[in-house]
Structures are given as structure tokens and as C-alpha cells.
N, C-alpha and C positions, 0 to 999 in steps of 0.2 A: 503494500500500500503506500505511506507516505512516509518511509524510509525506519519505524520505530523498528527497535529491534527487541525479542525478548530473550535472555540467555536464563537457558535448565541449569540453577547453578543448587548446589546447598548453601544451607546457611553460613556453614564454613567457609566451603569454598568463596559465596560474595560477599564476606567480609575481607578473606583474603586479597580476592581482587579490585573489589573498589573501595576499602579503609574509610567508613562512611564515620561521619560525626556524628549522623542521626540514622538511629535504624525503628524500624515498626514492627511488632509481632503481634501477630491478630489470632488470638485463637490458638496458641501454638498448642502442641500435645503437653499435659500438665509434668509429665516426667521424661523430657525427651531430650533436656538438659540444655535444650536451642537457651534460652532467657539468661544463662549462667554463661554460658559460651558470649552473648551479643553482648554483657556487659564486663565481660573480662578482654575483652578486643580492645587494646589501649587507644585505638581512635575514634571508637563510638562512646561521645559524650552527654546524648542525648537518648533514653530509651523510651518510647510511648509502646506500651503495655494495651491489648485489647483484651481482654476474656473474664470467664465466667469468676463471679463471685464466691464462694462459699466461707462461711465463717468470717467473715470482715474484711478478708483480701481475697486477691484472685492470682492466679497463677499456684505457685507450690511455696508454702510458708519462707521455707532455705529465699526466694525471690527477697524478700522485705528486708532480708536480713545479710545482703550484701554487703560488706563495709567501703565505707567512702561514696555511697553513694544518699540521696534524698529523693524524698517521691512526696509528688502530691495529687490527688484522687482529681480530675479532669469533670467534677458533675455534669458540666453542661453538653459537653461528648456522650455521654451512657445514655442520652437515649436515639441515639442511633446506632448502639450496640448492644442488638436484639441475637438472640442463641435459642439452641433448639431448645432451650426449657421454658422459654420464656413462653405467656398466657395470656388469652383476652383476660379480664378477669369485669370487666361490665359490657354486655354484647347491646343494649339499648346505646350506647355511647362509648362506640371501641374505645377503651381504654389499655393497655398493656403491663403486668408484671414484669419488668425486664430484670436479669440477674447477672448483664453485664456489668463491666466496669471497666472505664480508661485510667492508665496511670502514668505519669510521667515521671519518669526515674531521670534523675539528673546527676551526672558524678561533680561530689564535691571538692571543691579546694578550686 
């Protein structure tokens, strides 16, 4: 089409090859270690976090507790991040139970 190109890469691997300051994980798998990997890459300074809530975070606890790094909960983002659990929960006037959450992890110093 109009020259875009997509490359099949892992997570690994396009860290490797393009050393991004800001990377995004949407939904990643909760034990798949992708989250721990994107914030231990010494030139991504920037993490925004997409996925499912449970217990007051999202992702896998080990995430929160990164050192050197600060987060803060993105409210006005999560409601456009709807997951398969998420419910009408008033069908007169769709409303949604949504059990996303956005987080932006920022490394400190």
C-alpha cells in the first residue's frame, strides 16, 4: 500500500532492534515475563501498562514492585480498556463493568 511496513519481531527481539524510550503492553500474558523484560531494557523509560485488574493492580504483583521505577493509574484511559470479563451491567442504558486498567510506569531518577 503506502509504503508502512510491519516486522514479526518478539518482544525481545524489538527492543533489541529499535531501543524505544516508550514501549506499550496491552494485555500481555500475566506470567510471560514480556513486563519485567520491557522495563529492565535500559532505554525504555517510559512503560504504559494495559490489562486486567485483579486485587488493586493489574499485571503480576513482582510488576508494582520493580525498583527504580513509579506508576501512576491512567483513570481516564480505562474506559477504553474493555476485556473479555468485562459486563453490561444496566441493559435499559448500556452501561459497562470494565476490569481494565492503564498504568504508566515511569523509571525514576
Amino acid at each position: 500500500g503506502d509504503g508502512e511496513v510491519v516486522a514479526k519481531l518478539t518482544a525481545g527481539e524489538a527492543l533489541a532492534e529499535l531501543e524505544p524510550d516508550l514501549a506499550i503492553g496491552c494485555w500481555t500474558p500475566i506470567d510471560s515475563g514480556i513486563d519485567a523484560a520491557v522495563m529492565a531494557f535500559p532505554s525504555v523509560q517510559t512503560y504504559v501498562y494495559i490489562g486486567h485488574e485483579h486485587n488493586g493492580v493489574v499485571g503480576h504483583e513482582r510488576l508494582w514492585q520493580i525498583p527504580g521505577w513509579r506508576y501512576r493509574r491512567l483513570e481516564e484511559a480505562d474506559k477504553f480498556s474493555l476485556g473479555r470479563t468485562d459486563f453490561c451491567v444496566d441493559f435499559e442504558r448500556p452501561r459497562i463493568a470494565p476490569h481494565g486498567w492503564t498504568v504508566l510506569f515511569e523509571r525514576a531518577g
